[in-house]
N, C-alpha and C positions, 0 to 999 in steps of 0.2 A: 367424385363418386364416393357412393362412402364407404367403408372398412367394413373387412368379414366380419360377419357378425351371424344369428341365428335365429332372426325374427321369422323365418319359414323353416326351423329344425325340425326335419321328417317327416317336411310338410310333401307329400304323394302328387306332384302338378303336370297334369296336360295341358299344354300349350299348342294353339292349332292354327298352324298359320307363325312357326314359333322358327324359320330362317329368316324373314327378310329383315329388314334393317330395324324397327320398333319389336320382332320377335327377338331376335338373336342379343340386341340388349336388354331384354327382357329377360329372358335364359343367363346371360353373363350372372346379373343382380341376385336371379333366384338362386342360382347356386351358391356364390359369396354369400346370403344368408343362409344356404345348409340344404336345400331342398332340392328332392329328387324328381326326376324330369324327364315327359316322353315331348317330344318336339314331332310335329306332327304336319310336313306338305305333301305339293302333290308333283315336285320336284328332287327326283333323287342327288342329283349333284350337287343344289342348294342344301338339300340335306348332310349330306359327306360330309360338303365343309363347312359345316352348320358345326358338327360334330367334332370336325377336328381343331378348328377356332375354340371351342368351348373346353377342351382337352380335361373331360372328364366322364372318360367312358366306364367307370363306375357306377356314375347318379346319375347318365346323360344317355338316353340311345333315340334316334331319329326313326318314324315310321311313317311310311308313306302312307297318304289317304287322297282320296277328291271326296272335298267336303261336302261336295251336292249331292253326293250318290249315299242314299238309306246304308245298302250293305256293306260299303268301305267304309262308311262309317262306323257300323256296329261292329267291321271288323278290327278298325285301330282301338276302340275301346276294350275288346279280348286282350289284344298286344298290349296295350297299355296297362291295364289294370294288372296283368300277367307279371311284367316286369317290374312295376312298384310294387306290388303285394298290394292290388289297395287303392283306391284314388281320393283326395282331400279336394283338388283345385283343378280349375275348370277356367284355364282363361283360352278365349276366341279373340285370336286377333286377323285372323283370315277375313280377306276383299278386296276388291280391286276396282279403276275405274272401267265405266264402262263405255268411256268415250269411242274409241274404237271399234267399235260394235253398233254404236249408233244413240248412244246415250246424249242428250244434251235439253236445250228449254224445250220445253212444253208443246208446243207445237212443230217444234222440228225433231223431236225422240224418236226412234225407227222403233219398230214393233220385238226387232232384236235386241234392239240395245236397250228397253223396258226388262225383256225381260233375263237377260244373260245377268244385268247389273242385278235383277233381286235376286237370281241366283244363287250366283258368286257371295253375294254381300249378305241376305237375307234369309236363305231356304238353308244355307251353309250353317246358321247361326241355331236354327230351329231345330237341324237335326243332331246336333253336336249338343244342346243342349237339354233337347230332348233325353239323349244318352244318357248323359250326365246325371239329371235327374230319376229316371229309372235307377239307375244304381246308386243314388244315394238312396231311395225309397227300399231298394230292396234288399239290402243290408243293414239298412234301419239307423246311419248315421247320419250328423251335420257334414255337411260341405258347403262349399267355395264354387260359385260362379260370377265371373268377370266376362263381362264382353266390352267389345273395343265399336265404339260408334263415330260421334263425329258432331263437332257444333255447327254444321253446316245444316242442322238434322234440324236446330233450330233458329238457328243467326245464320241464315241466308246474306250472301253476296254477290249476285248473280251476274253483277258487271265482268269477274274472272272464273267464276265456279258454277254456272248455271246448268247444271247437271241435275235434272231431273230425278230421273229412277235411283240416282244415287244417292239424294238427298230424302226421296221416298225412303230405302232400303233402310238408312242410318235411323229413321225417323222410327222405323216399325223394329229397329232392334233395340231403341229404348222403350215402346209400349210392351214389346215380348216381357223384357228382363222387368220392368215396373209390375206386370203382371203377375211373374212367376213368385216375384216379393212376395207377393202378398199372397199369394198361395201356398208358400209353403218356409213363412218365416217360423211356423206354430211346429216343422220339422228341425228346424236348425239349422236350415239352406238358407244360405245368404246370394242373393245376386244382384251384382250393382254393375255400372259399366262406367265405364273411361272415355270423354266427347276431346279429342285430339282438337287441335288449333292447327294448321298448317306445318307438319312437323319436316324437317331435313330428311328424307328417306330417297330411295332409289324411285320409289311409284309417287313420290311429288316431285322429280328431279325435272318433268315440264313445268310447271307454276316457280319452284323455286330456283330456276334459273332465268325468269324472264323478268327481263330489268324491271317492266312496268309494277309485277305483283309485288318485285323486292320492294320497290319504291312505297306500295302501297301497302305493306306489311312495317315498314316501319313507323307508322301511328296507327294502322289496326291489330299489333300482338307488340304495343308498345316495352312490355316490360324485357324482350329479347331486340326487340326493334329490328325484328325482321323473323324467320323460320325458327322453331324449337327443334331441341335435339331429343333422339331418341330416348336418351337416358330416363328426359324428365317423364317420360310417359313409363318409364321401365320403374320409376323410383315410386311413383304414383299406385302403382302395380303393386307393389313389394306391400303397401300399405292396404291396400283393399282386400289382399288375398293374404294377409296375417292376423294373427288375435288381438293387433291393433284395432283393427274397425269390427272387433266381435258386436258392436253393437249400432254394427250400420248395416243398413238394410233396401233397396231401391233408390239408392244414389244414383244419379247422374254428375260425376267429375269432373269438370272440364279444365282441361290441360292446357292454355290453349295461349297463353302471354299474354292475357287482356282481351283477347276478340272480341265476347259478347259482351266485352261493357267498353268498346271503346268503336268511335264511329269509322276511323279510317276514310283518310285522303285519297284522292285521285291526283294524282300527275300528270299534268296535260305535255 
């Protein structure tokens, strides 16, 4: 990990979807470089100890939201903006799968699990961003928006990941954030997003514990030879959301150890 340091100094960051395991190292990172922080689920307990993990309830306070609801939305950004003074950064890492629901290929997708997965993953993305937007327009300054996608969005696998709506969801939250590039780079709004490879987290703890994907992750995200860790997508962060990439704009990142350029084995 690397050393405190100030590459986000006073930088104002909402973080949505900012407890579970790629949020909360994501939060750790942005603090160690300086920057102050609303964390933002739809879990009070996860929240607490979101909060007390990060032990810096000076730059740090947790506010609950559900991401899909318009008005919870508009109300975390009051709170949020209330407490920074102010907002710079704008990262979505909120999603979930939607296997449970009924998410899976194409012809077996339940008409719920279509649409709870764009939800969660997709409708979450639009209003949070949406926000965002508004008030960088309306205060007439540059900002910072990151959203969190997935190379699944475009380097499909579908012998272990054949998730439909989910692969839609990721798909259309890189067209949103390419979109908004280009609409409002002439503002000073940057939005790029971050395409995860199979990362170690609590919500891939199905795929990354079954012997067969492990096997099969170690020549498809060959340079880990198996799951990435949170950090590397929190380190990824640090750089897209500072005046390092001031002059990137409509990136797609992909974090991912190799995936989309490497073909990946099956083990029989």
């Amino acid at each position: 990990m690397s050393q405190q340091g100030s590459r986000l100094a006073a930088r104002r960051c909402l973080l949505v979807g900012g407890t579970g395991g790629l949020g909360l190292a994501t939060a750790r990172r942005f603090l160690e470089e300086g920057a102050r922080l609303v964390l933002a689920g739809h879990e009070v307990q996860a929240g607490r100890s979101a909060e007390q993990a990060l032990n810096a309830a000076d730059r740090c306070r947790f506010v609950l939201v559900e991401a899909t609801q318009p008005e919870s939305v508009q109300q975390l950004f009051v709170e949020a903006i209330q407490f920074l003074g102010g907002l710079d950064v704008l990262y979505h890492l909120a999603g979930a799968s939607g296997r449970r629901y009924g998410d899976g290929p194409l012809h077996a997708c339940t008409d719920e699990g279509w649409q709870h997965t764009l939800s969660v993953n997709l409708t979450s993305v639009f209003l949070t961003n949406r926000a965002a937007i508004r008030h960088f327009l309306s205060v007439q300054q540059p900002g910072v928006i990151l959203n969190l996608a997935s190379v699944l969005a475009w380097s499909p696998a579908p012998h272990f990941f054949n998730t439909c709506a989910y692969a839609a969801a990721k798909g259309g939250i890189i067209s949103l954030s390419r979109l908004a590039a280009a609409s409002y780079a002439d503002r000073g709004i940057r939005v790029n997003v971050l395409a995860p490879g199979l990362i170690d987290t609590p919500m891939a703890s199905r795929a990354v514990n079954d012997p067969a994907i492990a096997a099969y992750l170690r020549s498809k995200q060959p340079l880990a030879q198996g799951a990435g860790r949170s950090v590397d997508c929190a380190e990824a962060a640090v750089f897209l959301c500072s005046e390092e990439s001031a002059f990137l704009t409509g990136v797609v990142l992909p974090v991912d150890g190799g995936w989309c350029v490497s073909e990946g084995q099956y083990c029989q």
